[in-house]
N, C-alpha and C positions, 0 to 999 in steps of 0.2 A: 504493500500500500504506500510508504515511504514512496518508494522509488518511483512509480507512478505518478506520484504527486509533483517530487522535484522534475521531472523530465521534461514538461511543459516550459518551465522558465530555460532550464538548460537550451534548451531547442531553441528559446525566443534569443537568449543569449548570445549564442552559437550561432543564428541568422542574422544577428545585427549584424555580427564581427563580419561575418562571408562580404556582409555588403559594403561595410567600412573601409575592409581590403580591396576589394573589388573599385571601388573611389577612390581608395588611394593611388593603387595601380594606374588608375584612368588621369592622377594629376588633379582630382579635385574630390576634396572631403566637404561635405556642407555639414556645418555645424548640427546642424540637424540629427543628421544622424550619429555624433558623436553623444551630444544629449540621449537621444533614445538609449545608444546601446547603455549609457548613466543609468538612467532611470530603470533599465528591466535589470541590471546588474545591481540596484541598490534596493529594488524590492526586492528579487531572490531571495539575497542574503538579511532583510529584515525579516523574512516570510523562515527562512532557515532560524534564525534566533528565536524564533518562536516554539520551538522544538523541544520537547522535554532537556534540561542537561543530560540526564543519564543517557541519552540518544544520540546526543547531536555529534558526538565525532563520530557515530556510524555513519549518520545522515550526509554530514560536510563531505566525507570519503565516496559517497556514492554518488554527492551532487558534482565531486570535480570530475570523478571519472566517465561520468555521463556526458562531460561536455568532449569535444572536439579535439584532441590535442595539436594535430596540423593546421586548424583555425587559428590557433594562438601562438601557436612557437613559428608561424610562418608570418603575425601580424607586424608588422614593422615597431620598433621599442619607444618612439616618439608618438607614434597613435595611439598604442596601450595608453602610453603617460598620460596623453588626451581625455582618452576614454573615461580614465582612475579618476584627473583632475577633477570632472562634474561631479563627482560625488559626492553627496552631504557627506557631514565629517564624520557621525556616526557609521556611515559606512564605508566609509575608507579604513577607518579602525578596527572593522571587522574580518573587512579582507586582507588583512596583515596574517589573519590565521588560516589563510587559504592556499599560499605557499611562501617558501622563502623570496621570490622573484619580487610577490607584491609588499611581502612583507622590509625587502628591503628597497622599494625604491619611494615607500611613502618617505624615509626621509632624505632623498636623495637631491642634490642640488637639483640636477637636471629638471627632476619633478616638481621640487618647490617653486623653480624658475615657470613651469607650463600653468600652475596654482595659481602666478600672480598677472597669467595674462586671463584671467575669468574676472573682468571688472565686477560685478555685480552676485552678490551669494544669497541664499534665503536665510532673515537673521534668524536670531535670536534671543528671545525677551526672559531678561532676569526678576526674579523673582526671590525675595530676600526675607525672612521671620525668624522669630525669636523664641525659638522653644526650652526652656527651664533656664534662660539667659545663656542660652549657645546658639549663635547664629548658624541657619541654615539657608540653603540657596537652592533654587532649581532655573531650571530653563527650559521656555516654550522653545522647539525646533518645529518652525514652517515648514520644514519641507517635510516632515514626517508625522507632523499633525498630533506633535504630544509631548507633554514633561518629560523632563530629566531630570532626578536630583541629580543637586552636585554640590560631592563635600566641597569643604572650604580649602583642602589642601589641593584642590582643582586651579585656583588662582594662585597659589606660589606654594612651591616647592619647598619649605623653608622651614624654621623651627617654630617659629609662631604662626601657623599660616590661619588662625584665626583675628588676629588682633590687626583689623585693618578695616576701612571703610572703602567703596568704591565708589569716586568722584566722576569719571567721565569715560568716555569710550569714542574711540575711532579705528576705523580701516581694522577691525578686528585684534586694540589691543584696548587694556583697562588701565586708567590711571586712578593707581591706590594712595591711602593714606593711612597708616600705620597710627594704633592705639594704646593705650597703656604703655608699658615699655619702651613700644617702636610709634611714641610720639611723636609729633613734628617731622618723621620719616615717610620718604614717600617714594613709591615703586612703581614701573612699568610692565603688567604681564599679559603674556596672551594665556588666555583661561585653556584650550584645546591642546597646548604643550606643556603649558604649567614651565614656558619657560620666563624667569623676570627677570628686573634689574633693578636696582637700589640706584636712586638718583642722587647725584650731590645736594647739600644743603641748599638750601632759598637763603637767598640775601634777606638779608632782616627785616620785617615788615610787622604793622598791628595786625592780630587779627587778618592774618590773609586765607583767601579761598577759593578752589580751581573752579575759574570761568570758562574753560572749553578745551577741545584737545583736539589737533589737525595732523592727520596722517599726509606726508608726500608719497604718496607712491612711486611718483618718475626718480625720487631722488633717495627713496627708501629712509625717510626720518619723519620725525614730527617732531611737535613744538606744543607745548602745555600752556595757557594764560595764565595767571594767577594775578588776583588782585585785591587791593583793600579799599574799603568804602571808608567814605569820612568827608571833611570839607571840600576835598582834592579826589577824583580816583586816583589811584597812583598802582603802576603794574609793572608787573616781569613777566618773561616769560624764558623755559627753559627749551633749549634747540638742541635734540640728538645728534644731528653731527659735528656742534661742537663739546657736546657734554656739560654744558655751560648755562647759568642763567645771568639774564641780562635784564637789567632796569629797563626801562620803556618809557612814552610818555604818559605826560599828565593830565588828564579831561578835569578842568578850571570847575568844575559845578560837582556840588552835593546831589549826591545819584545813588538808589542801591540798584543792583543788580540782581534780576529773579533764576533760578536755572532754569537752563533749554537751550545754551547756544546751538547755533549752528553753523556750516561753510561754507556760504553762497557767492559766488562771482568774485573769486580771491579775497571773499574779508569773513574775519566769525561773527557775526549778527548776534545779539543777545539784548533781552527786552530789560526793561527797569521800569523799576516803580518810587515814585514818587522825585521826579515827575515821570507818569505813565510815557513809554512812548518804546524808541529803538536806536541803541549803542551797533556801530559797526568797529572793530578794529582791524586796522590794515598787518598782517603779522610781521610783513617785508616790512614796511618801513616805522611798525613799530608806536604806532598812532592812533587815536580815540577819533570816530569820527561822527558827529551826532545827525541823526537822521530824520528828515523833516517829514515823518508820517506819522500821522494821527492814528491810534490802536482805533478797535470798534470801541463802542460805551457800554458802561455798565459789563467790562469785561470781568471774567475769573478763571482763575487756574490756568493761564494763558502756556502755551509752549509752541517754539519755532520749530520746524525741522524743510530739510529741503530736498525736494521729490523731482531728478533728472534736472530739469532748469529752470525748476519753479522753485519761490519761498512760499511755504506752509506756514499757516499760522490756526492753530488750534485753541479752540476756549468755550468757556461757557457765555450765556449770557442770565444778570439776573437781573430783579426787580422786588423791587422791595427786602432785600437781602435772601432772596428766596430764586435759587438757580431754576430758568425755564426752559432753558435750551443748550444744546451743544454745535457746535457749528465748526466746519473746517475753511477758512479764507486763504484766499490766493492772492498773492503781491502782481497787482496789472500791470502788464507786459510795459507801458509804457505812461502810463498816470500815477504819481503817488498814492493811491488808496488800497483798501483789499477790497476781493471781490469775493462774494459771498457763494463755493461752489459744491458745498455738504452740510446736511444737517442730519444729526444725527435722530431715524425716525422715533415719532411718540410713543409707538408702544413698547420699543426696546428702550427708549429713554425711562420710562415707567417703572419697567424693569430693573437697570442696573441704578439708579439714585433712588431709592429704597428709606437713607435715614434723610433728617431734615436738615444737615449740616449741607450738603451738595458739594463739597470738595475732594474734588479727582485727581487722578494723576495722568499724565496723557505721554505716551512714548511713541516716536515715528522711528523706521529704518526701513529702507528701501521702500515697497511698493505697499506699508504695512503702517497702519497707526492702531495704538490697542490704549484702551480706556479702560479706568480699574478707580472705583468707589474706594476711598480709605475704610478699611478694615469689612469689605464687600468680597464674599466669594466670586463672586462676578466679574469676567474680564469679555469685554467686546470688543473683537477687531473688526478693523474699515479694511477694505483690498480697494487699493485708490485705483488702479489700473482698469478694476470692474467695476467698481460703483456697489461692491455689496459687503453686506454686515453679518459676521456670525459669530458666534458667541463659544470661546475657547472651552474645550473638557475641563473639567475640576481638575484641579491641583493638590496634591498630599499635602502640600506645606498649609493650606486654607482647613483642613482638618478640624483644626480648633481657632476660633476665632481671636482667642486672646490672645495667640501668637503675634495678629500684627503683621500678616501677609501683606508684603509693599511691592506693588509693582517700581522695578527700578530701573536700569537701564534694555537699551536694545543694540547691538552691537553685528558686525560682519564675522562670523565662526572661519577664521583663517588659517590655516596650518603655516604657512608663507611668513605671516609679521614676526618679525622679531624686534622685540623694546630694546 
């Protein structure tokens, strides 16, 4: 019955690849079908995981030998890579146990190099709670439609790997900040490698606190903001290629700053309040630049994020301190205003703002925004691409409610970044 079962995906497996090669051969591969043969090789093996343990190295044994072996030892080692690269991380890690070949070319220059020509990954959404005061974390993966815990020793590698908070996220890496002990200390890690870095000290500052985090891809570095509110803003920011942090300038006006930057048209965009409005900083030349656009009114819980070559602008709207709506705006193409182009419909609004507080938290990444009530089992995502709303599986970590399940960041799952 096993073998029955597996023999269908093998076969669909095994006919990609004939075709892949076959395109290769021919001088022309369309992405197309490198994705397909992605996607039937990384259901197999999630559909394999599903397998009793005490089974599954009969099962894994029968499903490799049912495959082709002259399909694959004749497929060219650059197409494989291709092939590997599409696949959510979960199952890249799985097919590490499928032979030595796969297992050692996940961490192989060559392959991390084919990793970082895939601009765009299905993220995923952290989720953070406090059960008996030991922090635990999971994460939603989009492309496989479900949680993951993940310990905390999943973000660094190291002897405290609880004692840290996470402040921001880009290009698939997290910038932490170390607690108790590893006060004032603060790290770069990518969570899928658990590999990080201890950054040098921050020049002196009150009271400072990380405003945003921008990955280069073409130049392989980022750069962290970090800033203090007070009469003056006043900023640093630290730049991976030179391991360095540097003073910056100074925006002349009392301003605080809300979280949600974002990267839009070379500047990180980040909103403020009081006075309501939007901070751009130039990171090249190191500069506060104030932005002459009016938020909507009677805004709440506002967050930016930016969708291909659009700026997002997400928030509620209330009245009379009583949240009535949620709405997604778009910065116009070419008038300072937003334009008003999602609302989040009333019966699912009904649904997930439940208590009378109405304060949300709202996270964008890639083609994906998800809304989540403070201390609300409930997380609704938007797919901006479709226009449609559905409402994610329960999460172990929402269990018990007085844990304190916080939606927190949404990040690119990249095997490639290195902090």
């Amino acid at each position: 019955m096993t073998k029955n079962w597996i023999s269908p995906w093998a076969a669909t497996i095994q006919d990609l690849a004939r075709k892949a090669m076959e395109s290769e051969v021919a001088g022309n591969t369309p992405i197309t079908h490198l994705a397909s043969i992605s996607e039937a090789l990384s259901q197999g093996l999630q559909n394999l995981c599903r397998i009793d343990e005490d089974r599954r190295g009969e099962v894994e044994q029968r499903a490799a030998s049912s495959l082709d072996s002259e399909v694959w030892c004749n497929l060219p080692e650059h197409l494989v890579d291709t092939v590997l690269a599409w696949l959510p991380p979960a199952s890249l890690f799985r097919l590490r146990t499928v032979c030595k070949r796969w297992n050692s070319v996940v961490s192989s220059r060559a392959f991390l190099d084919t990793c970082s020509k895939i601009k765009s990954r299905l993220p995923y959404f952290l989720m953070f709670a406090d059960h008996f005061h030991r922090r635990v974390a999971a994460v939603y993966d989009v492309s496989v439609s479900s949680w993951h815990l993940l310990p905390f020793s999943s973000f660094m590698h190291c002897r405290f790997p609880e004692s840290f908070l996470v402040l921001a996220a880009a290009g698939g890496l997290l910038c932490l900040e170390g607690t108790g002990s590893q006060s004032g200390t603060m790290f770069v890690s990518n969570p899928i490698t658990r590999v990080y870095k201890k950054l040098p000290r921050m020049i002196a500052m009150k009271s400072p606190y990380v405003v945003g985090m921008v990955v280069d891809d073409e130049m392989k570095s980022y750069k962290i903001l970090v800033a203090q509110d007070g009469e003056t803003l006043a900023s640093q920011v630290y730049d991976s290629s030179t391991n360095r942090w540097s003073l910056t300038g100074v925006y002349h006006r009392r301003t605080a700053i809300l979280a949600g930057a974002t990267f839009y048209n070379g500047l990180l965009f980040c909103l403020t309040f009081s006075p309501n409005g939007l901070l751009a900083f130039d990171l090249e030349r190191g500069q506060w630049l104030e932005v002459k656009l009016a938020l909507p009114p009677s805004l709440s819980c506002p967050n930016l994020m930016t969708h291909q070559d659009r700026l997002l602008l997400i928030g509620g709207i209330e009245e009379l301190g009583s949240l009535q709506s949620v709405h997604v705006w778009q910065l116009h193409p070419t008038k300072p205003e937003w334009m008003d182009v999602e609302r989040v419909p009333d019966e699912l609004f009904k649904r997930l703002f439940t208590s009378s507080s109405g304060h949300f938290i709202c996270v964008g990444q890639g083609d994906f925004i998800c809304l989540h009530e403070y201390y609300s089992p409930e997380i609704l995502m938007y797919d901006i691409v479709r226009s449609s709303w559905q409402w994610l599986p329960g999460c172990s970590l929402n269990d018990n409610i007085e844990a304190r399940s916080v939606l927190g960041f949404a990040f690119q799952p990249r095997i490639e970044a290195v902090p």
